[in-house]
SEDREN-405216 format. One record per residue (C-alpha): y, x, z; residue number from 0. Coordinates in steps of 0.001 Angstrom, whole numbers, plus 500000, padded with zeros to 6 digits. Layout:
{{Y,X,Z},NUM}
...
//
This chain:
{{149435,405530,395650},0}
{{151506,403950,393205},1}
{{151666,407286,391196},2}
{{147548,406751,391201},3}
{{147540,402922,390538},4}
{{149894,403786,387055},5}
{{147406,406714,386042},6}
{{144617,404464,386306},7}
{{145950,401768,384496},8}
{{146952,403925,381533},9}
{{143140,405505,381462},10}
{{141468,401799,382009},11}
{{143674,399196,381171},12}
{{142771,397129,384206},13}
{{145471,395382,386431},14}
{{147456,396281,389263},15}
{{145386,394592,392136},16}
{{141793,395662,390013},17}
{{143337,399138,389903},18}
{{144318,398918,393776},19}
{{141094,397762,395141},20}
{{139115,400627,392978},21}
{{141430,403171,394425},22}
{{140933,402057,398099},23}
{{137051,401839,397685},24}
{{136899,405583,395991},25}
{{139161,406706,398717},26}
{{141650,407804,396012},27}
{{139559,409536,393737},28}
{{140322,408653,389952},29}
{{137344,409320,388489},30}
{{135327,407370,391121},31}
{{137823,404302,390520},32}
{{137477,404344,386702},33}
{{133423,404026,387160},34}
{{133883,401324,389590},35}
{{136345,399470,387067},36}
{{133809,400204,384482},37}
{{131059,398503,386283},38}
{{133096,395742,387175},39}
{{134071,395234,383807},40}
{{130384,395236,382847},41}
{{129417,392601,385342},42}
{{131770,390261,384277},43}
{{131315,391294,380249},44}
{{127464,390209,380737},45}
{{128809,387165,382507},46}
{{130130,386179,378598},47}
{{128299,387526,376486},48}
{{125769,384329,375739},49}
{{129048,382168,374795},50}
{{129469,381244,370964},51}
{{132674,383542,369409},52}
{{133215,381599,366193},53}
{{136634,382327,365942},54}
{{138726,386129,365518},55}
{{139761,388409,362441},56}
{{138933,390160,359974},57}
{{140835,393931,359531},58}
{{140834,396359,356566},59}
{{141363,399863,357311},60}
{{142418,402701,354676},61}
{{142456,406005,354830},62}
{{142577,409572,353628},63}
{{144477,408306,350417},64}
{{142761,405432,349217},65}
{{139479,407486,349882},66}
{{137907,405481,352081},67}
{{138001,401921,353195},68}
{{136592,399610,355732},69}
{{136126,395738,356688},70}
{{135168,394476,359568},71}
{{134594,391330,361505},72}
{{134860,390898,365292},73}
{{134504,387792,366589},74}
{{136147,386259,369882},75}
{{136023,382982,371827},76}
{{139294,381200,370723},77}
{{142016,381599,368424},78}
{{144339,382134,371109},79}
{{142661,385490,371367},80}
{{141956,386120,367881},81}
{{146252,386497,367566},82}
{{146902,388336,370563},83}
{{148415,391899,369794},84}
{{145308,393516,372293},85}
{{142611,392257,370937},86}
{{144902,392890,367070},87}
{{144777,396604,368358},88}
{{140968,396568,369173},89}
{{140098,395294,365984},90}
{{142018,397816,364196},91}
{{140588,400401,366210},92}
{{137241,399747,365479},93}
{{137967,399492,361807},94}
{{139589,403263,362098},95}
{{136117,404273,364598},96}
{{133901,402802,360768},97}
{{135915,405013,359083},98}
{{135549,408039,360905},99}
{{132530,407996,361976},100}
{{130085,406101,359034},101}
{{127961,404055,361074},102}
{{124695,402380,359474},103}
{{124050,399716,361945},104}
{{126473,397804,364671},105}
{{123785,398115,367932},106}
{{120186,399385,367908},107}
{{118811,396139,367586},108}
{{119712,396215,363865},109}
{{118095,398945,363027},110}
{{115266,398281,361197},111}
{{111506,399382,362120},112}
{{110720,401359,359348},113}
{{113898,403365,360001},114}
{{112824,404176,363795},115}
{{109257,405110,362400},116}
{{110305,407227,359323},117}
{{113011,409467,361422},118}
{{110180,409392,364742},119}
{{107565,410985,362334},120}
{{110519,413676,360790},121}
{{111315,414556,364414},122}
{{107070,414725,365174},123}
{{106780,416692,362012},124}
{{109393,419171,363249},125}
{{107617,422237,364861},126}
{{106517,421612,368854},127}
{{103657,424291,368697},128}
{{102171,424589,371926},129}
{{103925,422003,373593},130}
{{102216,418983,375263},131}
{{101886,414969,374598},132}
{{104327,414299,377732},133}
{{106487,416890,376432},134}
{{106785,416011,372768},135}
{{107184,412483,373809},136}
{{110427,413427,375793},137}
{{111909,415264,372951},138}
{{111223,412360,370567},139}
{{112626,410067,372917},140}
{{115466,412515,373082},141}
{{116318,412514,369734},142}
{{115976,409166,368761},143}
{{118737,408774,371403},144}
{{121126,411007,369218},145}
{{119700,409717,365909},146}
{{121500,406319,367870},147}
{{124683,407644,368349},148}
{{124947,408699,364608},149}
{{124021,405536,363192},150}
{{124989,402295,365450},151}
{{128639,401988,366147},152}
{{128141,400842,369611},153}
{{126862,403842,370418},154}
{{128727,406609,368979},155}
{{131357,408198,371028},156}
{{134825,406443,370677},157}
{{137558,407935,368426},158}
{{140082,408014,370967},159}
{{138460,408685,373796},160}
{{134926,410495,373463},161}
{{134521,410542,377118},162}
{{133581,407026,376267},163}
{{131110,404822,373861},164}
{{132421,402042,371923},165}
{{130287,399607,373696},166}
{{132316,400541,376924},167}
{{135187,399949,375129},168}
{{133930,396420,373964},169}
{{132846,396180,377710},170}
{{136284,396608,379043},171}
{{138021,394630,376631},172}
{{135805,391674,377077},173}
{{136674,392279,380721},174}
{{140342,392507,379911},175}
{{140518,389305,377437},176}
{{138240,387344,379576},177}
{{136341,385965,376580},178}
{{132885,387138,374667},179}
{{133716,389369,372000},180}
{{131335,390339,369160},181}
{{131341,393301,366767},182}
{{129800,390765,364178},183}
{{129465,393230,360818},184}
{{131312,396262,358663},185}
{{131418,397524,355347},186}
{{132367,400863,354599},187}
{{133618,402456,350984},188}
{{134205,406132,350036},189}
{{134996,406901,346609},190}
{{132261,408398,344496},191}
{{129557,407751,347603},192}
{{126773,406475,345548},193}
{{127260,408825,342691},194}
//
């Protein structure tokens, strides 16, 4: 058990007694714990997300050789937070996840209408001969999902762990902190982009 409890914390990042209780409700199965910490954690990150975060920090991020850089903003409850070495690590790695992974948008939301319509009439335009409504419907559904992960940064598959999105990793670490935390804005340069 205590060989479980460890694994589990190194995967999730939860505490002992969270890890514990998981374990004894999936009857020892790891996987089965992790998805009830992750629900868990998502209860309690909805519990916070409508409080203000005015305060947390700003990180850079360089990389490949002064190729490419990135700013970005995440926001946090107190300053308390803002300077502890977790949520210093977070920050960082969502700087490294803009830089990886180019991002347009933070969450769907910001995506603008006349982006959703533009790449929903490329993905109609594509060829569905002799396929119906309900079907093509599906498919554009489908792909606006994907068009999604390429885009928002909440949505694309984290750098470290692809098993997961980066809003579950925002999830658990609001979770973990106990405070709202907000993925407020990025930039992201790369030499010779706009040439």
């Amino acid at each position: 058990m205590i060989d479980a409890i460890k694994k589990l914390r190194e995967k999730t990042n939860a505490g002992v007694v969270d890890c514990k209780k998981a374990l004894r409700e999936s009857g020892g199965d790891i996987e089965k714990a992790i998805e009830i910490l992750r629900k868990q954690g998502a209860a309690l990150a909805s519990k916070k997300v409508g409080r203000l975060a005015t305060e947390g920090r700003i990180e850079s991020y360089i990389h490949l050789g002064g190729k490419i850089g990135v700013l970005v903003e995440v926001n946090c409850e107190s300053d308390f937070v803002a300077r502890n070495d977790d949520f210093k690590a977070f920050v960082k790695d969502i700087a490294m996840q803009v830089a990886a992974s180019s991002p347009l948008y933070v969450k769907r939301e910001d995506v603008a209408e006349s982006a959703i319509k533009k790449e929903t009439d490329i993905i109609k335009a594509q060829a569905f001969v002799g396929k119906p409504a309900s079907a093509i419907e599906k498919i554009v559904e489908g792909k606006l999902i994907k068009f999604y992960e390429e885009v928002c940064l909440l949505e694309q598959p984290f750098i470290k762990d692809p098993s997961m999105k980066v809003k579950d990793i925002l999830t658990s670490m609001i979770a973990k902190i106990g405070e709202n935390i907000l993925i407020r804005r990025f930039v992201r340069f790369q030499v010779g982009e706009e040439i």
